[in-house]
PDB file of N, CA, C and O in Angstrom:
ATOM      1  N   UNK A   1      -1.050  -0.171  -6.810  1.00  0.00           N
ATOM      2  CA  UNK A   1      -0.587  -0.191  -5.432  1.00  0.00           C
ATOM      3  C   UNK A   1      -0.877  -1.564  -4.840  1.00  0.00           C
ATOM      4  O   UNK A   1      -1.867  -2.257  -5.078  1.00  0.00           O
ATOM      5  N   UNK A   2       0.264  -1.882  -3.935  1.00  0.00           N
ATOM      6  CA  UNK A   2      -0.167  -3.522  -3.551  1.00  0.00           C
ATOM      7  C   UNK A   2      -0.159  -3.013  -1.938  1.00  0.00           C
ATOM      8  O   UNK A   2       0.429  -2.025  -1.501  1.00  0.00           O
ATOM      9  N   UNK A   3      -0.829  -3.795  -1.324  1.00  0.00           N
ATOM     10  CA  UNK A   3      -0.755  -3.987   0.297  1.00  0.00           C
ATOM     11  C   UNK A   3      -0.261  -5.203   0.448  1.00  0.00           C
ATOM     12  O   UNK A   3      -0.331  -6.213  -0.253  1.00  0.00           O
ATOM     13  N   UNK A   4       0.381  -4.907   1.724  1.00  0.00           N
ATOM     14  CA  UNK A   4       1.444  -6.326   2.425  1.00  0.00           C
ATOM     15  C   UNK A   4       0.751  -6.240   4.003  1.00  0.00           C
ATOM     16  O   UNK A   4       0.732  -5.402   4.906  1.00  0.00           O
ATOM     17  N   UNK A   5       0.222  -7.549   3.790  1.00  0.00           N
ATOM     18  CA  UNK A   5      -0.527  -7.344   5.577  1.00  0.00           C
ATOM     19  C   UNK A   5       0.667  -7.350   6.038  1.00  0.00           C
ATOM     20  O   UNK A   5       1.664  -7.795   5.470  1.00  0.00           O
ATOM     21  N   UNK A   6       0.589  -6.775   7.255  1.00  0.00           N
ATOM     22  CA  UNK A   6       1.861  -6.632   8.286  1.00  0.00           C
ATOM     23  C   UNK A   6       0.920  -7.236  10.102  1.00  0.00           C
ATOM     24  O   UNK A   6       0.217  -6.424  10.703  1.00  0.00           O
ATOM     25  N   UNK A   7       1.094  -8.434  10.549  1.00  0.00           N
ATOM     26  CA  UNK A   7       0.183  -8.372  11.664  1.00  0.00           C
ATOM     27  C   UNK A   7       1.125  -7.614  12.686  1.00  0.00           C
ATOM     28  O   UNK A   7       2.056  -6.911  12.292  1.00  0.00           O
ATOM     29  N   UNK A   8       0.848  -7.788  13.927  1.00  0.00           N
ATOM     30  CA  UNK A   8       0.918  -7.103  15.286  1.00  0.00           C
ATOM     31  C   UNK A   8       0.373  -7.816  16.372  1.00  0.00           C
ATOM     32  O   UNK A   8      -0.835  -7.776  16.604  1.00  0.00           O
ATOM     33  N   UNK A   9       1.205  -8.499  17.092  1.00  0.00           N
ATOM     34  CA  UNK A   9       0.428  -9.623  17.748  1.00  0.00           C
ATOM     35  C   UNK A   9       1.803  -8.724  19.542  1.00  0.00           C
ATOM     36  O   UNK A   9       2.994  -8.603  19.826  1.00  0.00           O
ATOM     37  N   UNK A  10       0.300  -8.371  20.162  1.00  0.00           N
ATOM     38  CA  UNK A  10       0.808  -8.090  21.874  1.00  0.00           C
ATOM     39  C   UNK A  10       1.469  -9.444  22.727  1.00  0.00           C
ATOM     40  O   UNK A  10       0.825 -10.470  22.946  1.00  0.00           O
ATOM     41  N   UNK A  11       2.706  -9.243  23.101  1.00  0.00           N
ATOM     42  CA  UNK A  11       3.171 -10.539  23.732  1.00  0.00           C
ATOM     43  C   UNK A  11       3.193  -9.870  25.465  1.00  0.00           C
ATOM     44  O   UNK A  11       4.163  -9.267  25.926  1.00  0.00           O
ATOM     45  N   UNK A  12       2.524 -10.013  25.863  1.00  0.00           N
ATOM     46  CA  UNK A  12       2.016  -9.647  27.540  1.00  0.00           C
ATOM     47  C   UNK A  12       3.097  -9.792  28.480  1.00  0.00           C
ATOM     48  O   UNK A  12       3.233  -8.986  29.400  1.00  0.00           O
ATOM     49  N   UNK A  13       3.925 -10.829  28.298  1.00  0.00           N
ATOM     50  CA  UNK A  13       4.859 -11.606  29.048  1.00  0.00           C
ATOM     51  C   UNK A  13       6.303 -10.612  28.594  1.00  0.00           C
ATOM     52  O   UNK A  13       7.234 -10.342  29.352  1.00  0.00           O
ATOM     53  N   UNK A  14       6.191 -10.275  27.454  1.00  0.00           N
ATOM     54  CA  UNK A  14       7.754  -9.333  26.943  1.00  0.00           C
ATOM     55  C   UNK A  14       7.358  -7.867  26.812  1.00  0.00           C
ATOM     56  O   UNK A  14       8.229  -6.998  26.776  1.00  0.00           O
ATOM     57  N   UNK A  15       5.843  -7.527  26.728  1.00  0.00           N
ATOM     58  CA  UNK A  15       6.077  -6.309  26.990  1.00  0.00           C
ATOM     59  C   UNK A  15       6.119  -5.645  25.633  1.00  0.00           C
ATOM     60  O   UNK A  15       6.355  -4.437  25.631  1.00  0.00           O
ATOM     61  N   UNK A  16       5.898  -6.345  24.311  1.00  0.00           N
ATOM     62  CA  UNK A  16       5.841  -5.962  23.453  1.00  0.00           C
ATOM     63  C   UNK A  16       4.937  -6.382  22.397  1.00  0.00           C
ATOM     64  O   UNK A  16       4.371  -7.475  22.374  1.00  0.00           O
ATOM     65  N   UNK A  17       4.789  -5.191  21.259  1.00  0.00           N
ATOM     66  CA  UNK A  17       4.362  -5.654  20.090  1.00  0.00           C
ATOM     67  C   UNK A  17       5.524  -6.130  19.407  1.00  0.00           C
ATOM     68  O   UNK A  17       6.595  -5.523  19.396  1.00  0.00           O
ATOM     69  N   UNK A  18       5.221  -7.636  18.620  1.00  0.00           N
ATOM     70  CA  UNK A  18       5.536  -7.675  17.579  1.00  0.00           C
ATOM     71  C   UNK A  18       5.247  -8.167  16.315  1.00  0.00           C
ATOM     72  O   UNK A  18       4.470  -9.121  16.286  1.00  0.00           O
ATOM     73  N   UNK A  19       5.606  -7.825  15.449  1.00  0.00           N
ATOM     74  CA  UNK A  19       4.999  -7.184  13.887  1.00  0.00           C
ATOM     75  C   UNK A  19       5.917  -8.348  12.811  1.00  0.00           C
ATOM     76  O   UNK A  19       7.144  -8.442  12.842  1.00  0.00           O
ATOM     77  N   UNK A  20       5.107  -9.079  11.993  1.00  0.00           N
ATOM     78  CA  UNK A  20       6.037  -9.576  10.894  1.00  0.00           C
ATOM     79  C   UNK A  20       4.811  -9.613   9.709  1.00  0.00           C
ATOM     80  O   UNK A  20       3.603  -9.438   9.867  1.00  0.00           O
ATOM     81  N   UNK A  21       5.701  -9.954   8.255  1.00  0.00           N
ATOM     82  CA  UNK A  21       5.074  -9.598   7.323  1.00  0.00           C
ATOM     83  C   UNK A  21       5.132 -10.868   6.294  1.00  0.00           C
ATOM     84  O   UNK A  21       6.036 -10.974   5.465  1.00  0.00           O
ATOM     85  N   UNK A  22       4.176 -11.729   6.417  1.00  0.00           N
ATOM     86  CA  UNK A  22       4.651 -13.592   5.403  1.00  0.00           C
ATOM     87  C   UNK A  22       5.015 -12.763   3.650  1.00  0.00           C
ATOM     88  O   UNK A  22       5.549 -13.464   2.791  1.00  0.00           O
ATOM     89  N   UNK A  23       4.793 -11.858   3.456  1.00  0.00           N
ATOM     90  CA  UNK A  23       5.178 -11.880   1.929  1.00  0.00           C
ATOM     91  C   UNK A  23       6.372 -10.895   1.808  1.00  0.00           C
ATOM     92  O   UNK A  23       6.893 -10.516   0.759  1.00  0.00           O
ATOM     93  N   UNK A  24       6.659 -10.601   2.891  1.00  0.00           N
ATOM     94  CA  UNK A  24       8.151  -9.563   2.903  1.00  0.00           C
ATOM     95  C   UNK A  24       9.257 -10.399   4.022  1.00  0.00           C
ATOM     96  O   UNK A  24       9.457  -9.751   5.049  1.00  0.00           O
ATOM     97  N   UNK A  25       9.822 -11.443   3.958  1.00  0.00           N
ATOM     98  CA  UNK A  25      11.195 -11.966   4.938  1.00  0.00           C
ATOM     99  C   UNK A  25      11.266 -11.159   5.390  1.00  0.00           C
ATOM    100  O   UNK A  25      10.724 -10.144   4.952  1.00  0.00           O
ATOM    101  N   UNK A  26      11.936 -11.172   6.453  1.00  0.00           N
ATOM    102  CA  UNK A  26      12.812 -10.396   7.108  1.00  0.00           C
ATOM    103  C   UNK A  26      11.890  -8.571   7.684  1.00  0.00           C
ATOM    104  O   UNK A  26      12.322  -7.602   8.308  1.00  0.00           O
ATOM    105  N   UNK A  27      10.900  -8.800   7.230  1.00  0.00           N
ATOM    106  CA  UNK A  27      10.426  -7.505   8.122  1.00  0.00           C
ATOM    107  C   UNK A  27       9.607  -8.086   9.518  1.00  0.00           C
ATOM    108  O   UNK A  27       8.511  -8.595   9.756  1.00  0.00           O
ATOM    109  N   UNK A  28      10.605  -7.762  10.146  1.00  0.00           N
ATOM    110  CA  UNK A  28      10.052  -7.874  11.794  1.00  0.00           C
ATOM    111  C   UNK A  28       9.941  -7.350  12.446  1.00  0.00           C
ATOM    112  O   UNK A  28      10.927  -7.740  13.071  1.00  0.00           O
ATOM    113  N   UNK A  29       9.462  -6.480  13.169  1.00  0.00           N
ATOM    114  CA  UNK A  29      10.005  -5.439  14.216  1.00  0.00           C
ATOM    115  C   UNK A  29       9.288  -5.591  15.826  1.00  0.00           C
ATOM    116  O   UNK A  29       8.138  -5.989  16.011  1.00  0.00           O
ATOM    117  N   UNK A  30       9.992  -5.289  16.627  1.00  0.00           N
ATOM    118  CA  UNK A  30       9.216  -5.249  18.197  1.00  0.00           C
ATOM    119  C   UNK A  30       9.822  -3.757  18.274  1.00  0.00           C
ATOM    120  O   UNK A  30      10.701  -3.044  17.790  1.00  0.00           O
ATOM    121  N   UNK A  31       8.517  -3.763  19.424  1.00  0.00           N
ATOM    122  CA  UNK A  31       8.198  -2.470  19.946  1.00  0.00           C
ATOM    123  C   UNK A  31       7.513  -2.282  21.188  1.00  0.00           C
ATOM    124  O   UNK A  31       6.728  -3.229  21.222  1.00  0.00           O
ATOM    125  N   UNK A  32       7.332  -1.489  22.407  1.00  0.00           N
ATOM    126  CA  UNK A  32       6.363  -1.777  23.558  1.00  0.00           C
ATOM    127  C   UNK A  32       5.496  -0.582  22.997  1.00  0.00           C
ATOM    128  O   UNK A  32       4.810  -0.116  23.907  1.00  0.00           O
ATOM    129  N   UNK A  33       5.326  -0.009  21.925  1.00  0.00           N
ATOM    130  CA  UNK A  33       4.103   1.218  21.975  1.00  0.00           C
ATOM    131  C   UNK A  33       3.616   0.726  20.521  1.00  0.00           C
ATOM    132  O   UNK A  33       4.462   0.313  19.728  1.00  0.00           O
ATOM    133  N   UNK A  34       2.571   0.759  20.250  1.00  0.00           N
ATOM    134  CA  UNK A  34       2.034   0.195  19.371  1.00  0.00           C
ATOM    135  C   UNK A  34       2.023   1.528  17.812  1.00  0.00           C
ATOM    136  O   UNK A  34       1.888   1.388  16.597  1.00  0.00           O
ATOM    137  N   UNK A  35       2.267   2.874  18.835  1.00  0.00           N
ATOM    138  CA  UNK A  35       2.305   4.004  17.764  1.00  0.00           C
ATOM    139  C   UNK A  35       3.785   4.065  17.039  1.00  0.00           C
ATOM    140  O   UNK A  35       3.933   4.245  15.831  1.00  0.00           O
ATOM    141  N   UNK A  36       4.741   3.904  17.888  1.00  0.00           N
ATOM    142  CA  UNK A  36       6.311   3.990  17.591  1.00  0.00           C
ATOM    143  C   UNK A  36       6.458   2.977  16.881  1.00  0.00           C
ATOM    144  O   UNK A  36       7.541   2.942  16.297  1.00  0.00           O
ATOM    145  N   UNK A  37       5.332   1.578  16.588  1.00  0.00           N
ATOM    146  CA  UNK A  37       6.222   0.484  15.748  1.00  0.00           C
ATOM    147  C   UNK A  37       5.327   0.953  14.626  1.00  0.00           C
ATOM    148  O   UNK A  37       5.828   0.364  13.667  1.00  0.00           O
ATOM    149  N   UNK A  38       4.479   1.536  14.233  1.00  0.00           N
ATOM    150  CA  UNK A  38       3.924   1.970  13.289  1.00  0.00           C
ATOM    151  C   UNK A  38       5.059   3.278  13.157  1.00  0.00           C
ATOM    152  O   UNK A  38       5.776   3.051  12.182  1.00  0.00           O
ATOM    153  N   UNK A  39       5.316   4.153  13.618  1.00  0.00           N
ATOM    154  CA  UNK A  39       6.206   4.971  12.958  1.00  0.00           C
ATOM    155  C   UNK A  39       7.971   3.878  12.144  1.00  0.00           C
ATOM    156  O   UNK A  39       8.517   4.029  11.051  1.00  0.00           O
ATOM    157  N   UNK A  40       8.271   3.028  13.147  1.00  0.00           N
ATOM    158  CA  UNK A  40       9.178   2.311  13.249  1.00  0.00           C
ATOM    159  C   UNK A  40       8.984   1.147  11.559  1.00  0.00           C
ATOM    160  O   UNK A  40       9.892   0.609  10.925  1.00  0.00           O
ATOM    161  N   UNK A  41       7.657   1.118  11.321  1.00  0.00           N
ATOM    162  CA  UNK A  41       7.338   0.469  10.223  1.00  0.00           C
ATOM    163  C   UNK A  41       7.762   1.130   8.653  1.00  0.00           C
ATOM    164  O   UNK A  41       8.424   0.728   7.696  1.00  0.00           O
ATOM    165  N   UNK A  42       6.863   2.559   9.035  1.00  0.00           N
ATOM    166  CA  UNK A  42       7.067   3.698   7.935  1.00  0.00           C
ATOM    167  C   UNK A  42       8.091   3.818   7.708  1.00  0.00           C
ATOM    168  O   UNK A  42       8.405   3.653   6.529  1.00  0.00           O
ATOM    169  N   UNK A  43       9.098   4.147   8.640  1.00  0.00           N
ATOM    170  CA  UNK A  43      11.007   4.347   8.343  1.00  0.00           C
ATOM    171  C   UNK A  43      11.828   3.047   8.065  1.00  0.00           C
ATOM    172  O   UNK A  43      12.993   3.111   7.673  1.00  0.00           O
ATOM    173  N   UNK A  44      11.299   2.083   8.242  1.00  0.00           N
ATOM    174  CA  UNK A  44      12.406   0.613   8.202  1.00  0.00           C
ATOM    175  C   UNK A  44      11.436  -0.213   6.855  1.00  0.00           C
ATOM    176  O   UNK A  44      11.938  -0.943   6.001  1.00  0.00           O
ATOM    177  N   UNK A  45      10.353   0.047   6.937  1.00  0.00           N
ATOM    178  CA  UNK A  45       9.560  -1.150   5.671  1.00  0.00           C
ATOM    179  C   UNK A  45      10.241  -0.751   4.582  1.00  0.00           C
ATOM    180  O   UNK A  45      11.092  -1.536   4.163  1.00  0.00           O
ATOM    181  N   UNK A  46      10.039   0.562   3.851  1.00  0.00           N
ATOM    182  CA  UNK A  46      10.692   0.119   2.626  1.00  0.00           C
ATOM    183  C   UNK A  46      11.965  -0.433   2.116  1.00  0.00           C
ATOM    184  O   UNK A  46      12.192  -1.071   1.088  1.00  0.00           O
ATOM    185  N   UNK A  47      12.676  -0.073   2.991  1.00  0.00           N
ATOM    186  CA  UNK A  47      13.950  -1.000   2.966  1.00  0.00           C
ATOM    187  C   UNK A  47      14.067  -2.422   3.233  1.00  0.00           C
ATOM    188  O   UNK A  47      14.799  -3.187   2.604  1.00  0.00           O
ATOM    189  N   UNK A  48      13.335  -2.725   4.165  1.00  0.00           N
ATOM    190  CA  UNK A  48      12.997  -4.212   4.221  1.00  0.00           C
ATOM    191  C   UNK A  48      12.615  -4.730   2.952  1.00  0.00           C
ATOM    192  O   UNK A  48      13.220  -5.629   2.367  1.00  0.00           O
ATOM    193  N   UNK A  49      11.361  -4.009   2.440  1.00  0.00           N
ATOM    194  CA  UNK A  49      10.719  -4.770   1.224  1.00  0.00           C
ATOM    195  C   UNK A  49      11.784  -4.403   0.071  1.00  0.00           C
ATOM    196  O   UNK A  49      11.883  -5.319  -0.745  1.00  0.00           O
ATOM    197  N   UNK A  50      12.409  -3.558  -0.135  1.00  0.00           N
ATOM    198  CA  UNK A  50      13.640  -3.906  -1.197  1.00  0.00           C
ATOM    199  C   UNK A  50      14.804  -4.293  -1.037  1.00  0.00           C
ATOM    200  O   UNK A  50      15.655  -4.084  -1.901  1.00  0.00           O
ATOM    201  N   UNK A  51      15.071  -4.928   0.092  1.00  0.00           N
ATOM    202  CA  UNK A  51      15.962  -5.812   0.555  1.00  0.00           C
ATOM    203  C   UNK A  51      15.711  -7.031   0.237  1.00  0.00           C
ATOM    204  O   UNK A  51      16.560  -7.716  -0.333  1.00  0.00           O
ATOM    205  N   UNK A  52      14.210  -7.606   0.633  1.00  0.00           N
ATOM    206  CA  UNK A  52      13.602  -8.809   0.985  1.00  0.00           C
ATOM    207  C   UNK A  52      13.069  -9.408  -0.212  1.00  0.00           C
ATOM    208  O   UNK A  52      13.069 -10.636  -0.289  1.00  0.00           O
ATOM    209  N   UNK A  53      12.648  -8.756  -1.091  1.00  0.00           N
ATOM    210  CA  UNK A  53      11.439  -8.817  -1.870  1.00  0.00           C
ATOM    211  C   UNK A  53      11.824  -8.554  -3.596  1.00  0.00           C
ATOM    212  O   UNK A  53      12.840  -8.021  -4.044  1.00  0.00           O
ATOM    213  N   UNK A  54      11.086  -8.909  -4.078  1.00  0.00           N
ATOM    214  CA  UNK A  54      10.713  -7.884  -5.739  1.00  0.00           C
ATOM    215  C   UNK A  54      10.221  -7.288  -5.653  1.00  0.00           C
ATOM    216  O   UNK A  54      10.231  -6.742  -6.756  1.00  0.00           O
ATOM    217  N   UNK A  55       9.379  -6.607  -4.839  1.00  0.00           N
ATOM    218  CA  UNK A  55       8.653  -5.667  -5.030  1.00  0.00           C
ATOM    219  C   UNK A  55       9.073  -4.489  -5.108  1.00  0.00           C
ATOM    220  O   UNK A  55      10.205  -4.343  -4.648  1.00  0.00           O
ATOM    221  N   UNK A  56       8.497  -3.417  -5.598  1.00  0.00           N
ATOM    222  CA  UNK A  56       8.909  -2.177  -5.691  1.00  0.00           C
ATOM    223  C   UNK A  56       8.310  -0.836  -4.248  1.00  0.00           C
ATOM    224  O   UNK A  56       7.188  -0.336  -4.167  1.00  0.00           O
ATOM    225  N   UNK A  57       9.085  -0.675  -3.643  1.00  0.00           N
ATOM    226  CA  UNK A  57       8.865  -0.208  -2.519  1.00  0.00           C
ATOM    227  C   UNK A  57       7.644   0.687  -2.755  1.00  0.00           C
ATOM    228  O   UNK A  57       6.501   0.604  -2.305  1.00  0.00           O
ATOM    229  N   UNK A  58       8.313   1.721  -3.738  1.00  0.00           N
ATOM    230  CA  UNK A  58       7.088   2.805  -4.334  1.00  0.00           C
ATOM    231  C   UNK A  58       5.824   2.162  -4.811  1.00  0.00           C
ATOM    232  O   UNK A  58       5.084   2.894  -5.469  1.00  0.00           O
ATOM    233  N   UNK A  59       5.360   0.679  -4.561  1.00  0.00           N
ATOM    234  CA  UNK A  59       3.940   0.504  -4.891  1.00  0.00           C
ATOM    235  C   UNK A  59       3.629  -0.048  -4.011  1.00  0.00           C
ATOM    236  O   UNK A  59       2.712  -0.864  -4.113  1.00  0.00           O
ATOM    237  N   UNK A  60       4.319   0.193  -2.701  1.00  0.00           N
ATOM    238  CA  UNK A  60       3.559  -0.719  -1.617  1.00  0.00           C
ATOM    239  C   UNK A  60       3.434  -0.154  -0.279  1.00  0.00           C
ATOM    240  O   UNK A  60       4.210   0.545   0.372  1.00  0.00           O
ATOM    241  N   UNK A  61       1.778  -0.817   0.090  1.00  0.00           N
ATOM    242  CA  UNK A  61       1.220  -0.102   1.116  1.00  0.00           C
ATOM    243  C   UNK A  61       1.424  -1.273   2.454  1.00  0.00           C
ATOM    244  O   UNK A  61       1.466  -2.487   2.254  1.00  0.00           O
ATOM    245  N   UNK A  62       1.524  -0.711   3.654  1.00  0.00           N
ATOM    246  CA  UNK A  62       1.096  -1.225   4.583  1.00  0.00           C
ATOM    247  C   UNK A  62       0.354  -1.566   5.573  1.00  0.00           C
ATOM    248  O   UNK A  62       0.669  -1.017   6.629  1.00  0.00           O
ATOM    249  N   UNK A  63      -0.773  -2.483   5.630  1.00  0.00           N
ATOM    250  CA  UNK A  63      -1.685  -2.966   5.963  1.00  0.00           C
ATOM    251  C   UNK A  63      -1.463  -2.854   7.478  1.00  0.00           C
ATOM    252  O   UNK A  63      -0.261  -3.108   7.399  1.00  0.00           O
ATOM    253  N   UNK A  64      -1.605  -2.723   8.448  1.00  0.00           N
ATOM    254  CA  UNK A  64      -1.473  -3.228   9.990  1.00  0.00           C
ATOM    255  C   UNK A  64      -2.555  -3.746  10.770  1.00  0.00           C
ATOM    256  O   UNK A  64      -3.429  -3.171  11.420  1.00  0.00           O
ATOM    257  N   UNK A  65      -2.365  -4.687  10.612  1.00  0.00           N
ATOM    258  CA  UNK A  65      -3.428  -5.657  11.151  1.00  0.00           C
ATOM    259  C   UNK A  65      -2.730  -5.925  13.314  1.00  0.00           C
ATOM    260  O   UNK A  65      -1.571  -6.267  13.548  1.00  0.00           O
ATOM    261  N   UNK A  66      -3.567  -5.711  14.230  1.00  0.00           N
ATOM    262  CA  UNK A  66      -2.958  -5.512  15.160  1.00  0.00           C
ATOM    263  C   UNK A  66      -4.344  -6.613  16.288  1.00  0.00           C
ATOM    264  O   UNK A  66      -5.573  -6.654  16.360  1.00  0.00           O
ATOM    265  N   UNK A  67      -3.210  -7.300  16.941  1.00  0.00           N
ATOM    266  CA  UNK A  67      -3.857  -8.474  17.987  1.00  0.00           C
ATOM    267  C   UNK A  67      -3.400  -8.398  19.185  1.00  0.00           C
ATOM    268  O   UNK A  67      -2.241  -8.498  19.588  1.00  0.00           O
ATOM    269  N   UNK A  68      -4.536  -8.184  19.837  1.00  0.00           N
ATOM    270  CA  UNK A  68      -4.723  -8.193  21.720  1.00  0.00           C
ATOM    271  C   UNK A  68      -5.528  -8.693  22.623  1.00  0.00           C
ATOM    272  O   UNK A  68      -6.638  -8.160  22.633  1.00  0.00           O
ATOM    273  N   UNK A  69      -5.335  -9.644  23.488  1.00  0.00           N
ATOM    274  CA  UNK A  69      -5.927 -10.074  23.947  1.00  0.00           C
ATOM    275  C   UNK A  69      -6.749  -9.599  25.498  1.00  0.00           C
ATOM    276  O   UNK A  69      -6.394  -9.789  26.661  1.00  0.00           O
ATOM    277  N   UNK A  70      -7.615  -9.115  25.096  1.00  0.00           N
ATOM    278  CA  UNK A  70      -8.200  -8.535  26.443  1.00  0.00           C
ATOM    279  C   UNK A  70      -9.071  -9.019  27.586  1.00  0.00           C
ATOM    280  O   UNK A  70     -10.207  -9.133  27.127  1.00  0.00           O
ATOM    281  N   UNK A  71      -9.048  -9.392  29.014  1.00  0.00           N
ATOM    282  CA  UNK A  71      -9.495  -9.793  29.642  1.00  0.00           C
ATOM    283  C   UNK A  71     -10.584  -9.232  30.187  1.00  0.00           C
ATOM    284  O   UNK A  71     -10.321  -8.361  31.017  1.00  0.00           O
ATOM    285  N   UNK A  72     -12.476  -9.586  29.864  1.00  0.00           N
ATOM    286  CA  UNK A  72     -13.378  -9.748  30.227  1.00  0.00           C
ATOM    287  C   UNK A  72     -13.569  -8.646  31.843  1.00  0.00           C
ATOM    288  O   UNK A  72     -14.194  -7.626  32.134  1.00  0.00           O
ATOM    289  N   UNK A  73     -12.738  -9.478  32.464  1.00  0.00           N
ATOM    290  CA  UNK A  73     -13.425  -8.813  33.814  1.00  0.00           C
ATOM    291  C   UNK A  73     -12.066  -8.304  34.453  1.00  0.00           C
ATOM    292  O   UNK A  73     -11.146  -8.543  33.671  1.00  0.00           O
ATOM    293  N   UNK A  74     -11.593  -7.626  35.717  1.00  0.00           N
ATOM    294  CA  UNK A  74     -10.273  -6.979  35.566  1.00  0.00           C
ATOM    295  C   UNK A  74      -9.493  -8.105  36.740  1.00  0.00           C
ATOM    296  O   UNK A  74      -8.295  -7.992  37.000  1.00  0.00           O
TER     297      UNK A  74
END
């Protein structure tokens, strides 16, 4: 089984997550709920990664690595 980090970086200003993957092209996705782009991942990654990739969909996991920046005091 291989893992493909996938990050998740909050853009404050758009209102969204969005998600790309350096060893899979083309998998990108935005989302404003951080649960729906994880569902949104599960249904669209493997096709991405056998679109994008050599890899074999059936041996690959997805990592979600997820970034937010939170402010200290309100």
């Amino acid at each position: 089984m291989m893992d493909l980090i996938v990050r998740a970086i909050w853009d404050g200003e758009a209102g969204v997550w969005t998600a790309d993957c350096v060893d899979a092209p083309g998998l990108i996705l935005e989302h404003p709920d951080l649960d729906e782009l994880i569902e949104a991942l599960a249904d669209l990654g493997p096709d991405l990664v056998a679109a994008n990739t050599k890899f074999d969909p059936k041996a690959v996991r997805f990592k979600l690595v997820a970034e937010r920046l939170v402010a200290a005091t309100p």
